[in-house]
N, C-alpha and C positions, 0 to 999 in steps of 0.2 A: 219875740221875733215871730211875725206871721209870715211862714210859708204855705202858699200854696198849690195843687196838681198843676196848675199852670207856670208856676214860677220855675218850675225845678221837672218839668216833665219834656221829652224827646218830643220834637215835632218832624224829624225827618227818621222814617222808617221806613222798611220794606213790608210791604206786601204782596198776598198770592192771593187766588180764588181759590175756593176749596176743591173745585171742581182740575186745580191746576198739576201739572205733572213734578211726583217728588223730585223728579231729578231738578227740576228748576227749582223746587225748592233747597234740595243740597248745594245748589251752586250759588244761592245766597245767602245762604246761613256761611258756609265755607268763603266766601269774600263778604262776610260782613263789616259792617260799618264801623269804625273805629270812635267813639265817642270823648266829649272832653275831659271826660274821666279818667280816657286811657285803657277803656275797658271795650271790648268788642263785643258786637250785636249778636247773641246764637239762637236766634229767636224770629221768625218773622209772624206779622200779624195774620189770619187767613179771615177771607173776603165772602159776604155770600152775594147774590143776582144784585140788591142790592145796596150793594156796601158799606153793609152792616155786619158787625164783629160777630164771627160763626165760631171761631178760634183760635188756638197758639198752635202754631209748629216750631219746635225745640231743636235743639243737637242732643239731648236726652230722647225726646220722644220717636226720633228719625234711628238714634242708636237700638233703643228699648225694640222696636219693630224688624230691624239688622237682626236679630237673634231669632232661634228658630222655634215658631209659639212652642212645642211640645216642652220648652225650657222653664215655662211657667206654669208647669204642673210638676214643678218637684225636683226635676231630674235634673241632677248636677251634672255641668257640661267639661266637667273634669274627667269623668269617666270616657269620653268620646273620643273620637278619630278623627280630628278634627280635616284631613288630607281632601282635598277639593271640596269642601263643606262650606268655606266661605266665600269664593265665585260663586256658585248656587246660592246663596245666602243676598248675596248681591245683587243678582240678579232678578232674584224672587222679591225682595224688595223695591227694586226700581220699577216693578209692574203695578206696584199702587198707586193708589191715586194721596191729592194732599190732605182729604176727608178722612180717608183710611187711616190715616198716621196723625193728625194734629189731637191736640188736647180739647176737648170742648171747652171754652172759655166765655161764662157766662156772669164773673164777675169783671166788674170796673170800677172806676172813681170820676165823679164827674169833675170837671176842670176849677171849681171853686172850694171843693174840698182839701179839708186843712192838712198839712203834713203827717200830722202824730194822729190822726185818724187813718188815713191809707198806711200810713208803716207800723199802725197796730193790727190793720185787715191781713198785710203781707206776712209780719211776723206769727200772726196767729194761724195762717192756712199755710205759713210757707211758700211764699209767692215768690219767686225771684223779678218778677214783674208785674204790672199790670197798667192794662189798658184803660187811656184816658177818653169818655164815650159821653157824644152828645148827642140824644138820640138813637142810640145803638150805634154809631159810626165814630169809628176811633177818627180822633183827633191828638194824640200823642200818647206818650207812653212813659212811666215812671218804673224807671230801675232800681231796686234795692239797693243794688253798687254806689247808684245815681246818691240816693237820698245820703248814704255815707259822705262820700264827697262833698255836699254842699254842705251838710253841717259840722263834720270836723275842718273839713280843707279851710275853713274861712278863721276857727279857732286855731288853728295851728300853723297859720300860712304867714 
């Protein structure tokens, strides 16, 4: 069976500018796109001047950033008071920008590439995704979740 990034990969997604405000970006990861999978979008693509893949913003990476940096030098946040710590936490968050928070994402797969090559790149770096890029400009996007679904759902359907 030949599959490939085009056969099996997302062609309607969201994206932001990096230059875009996180809040707009919580409000689409938070209504994300429900896919045929049945699996929902927590992820959207981020845009640079010219519409080329600058990188990911996650519902991990937007989480990861909610916590307060001093947490990433050690300090267990069990020990704490936690008492109006996360309104401030919230807030100090939504004053970033979508740069500040997304992942730099500088790998893809171009649209001819074969299945078991991109879901050996994913399973080796732990991708939960990656962008499909011609040119540097996404053109869809292949999910891990995705890649399951088409090849058991067809054996077991």
């Amino acid at each position: 069976m030949t599959l490939l990034a085009r056969d099996i990969m997302v062609e309607d997604y969201d994206t932001i500018h990096k230059d875009g405000s996180l809040d707009d970006a919580i409000g689409i990861i938070l209504n994300g796109k429900v896919r045929e999978t049945g699996h929902k979008t927590v992820s959207v693509m981020v845009l640079d001047d010219f519409n080329k893949l600058a990188g990911v913003i996650t519902m991990y990476d937007i989480l990861y950033h909610l916590r307060p940096s001093f947490l990433n030098r050690g300090i267990s946040g069990d020990e704490l008071d936690w008492g109006g710590q996360l309104k401030y936490c919230m807030k100090h968050l939504k004053e970033k920008s979508v740069s500040q928070v997304m992942s730099p994402h500088l790998t893809g797969a171009s649209p001819d590439e074969h299945l078991m090559v991109i879901l050996d790149r994913m399973v080796k770096n732990k991708y939960r995704r990656l962008p499909v890029l011609e040119n540097g400009k996404p053109v869809g996007i292949v999910y891990l979740s995705d890649i399951y679904y088409h090849l058991f759902n067809r054996s077991h359907g």
